[in-house]
Steps between C-alpha positions, in 0.01 A plus 500: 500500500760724504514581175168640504373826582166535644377822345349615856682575803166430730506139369866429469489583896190263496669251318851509710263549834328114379850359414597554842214401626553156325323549181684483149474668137346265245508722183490834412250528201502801276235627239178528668212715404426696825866456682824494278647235775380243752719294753365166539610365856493097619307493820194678655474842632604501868378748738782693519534540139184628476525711812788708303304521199163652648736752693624606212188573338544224222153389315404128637331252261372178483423233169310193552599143336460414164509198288806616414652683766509523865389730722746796596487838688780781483524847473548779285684814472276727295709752452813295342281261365681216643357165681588224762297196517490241747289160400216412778513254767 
């Protein structure tokens, strides 16, 4: 992962918070049509992930299961356009 840059500096601190806090990148995807980048991480949210990221005013969201994909949750930084998304227990 280090040879990526997360385009956001509220969810590279997200993302280097969750690494500490046991959690690893996945993938870094690029090309969306309403964020330019989205950090796909390996385990669930914990609560102290998502502690940081409602105190720093970060936009929560939720997607329920599909036949073709699970169910996730992250957040979003609106204003960088930039993602982090955490796949559901």
């Amino acid at each position: 992962m280090s040879t990526i840059m997360i385009q956001s500096t509220l969810i590279e601190n997200l993302v280097q918070f969750a690494i500490t806090d046991g959690n690893e990148v996945v993938e870094v995807s690029e090309g969306w049509a309403k964020v330019k980048q989205v950090v796909h991480m390996r385990r669930p949210l914990s609560p102290a992930v998502q502690d940081l990221a409602t105190s720093q005013g970060l936009r929560h969201w939720s997607v329920e299961p599909t036949p073709h994909n699970k169910a996730e949750e992250g957040f979003t930084d609106d204003l960088d356009k930039v993602s982090v998304t955490f796949p559901c227990r």
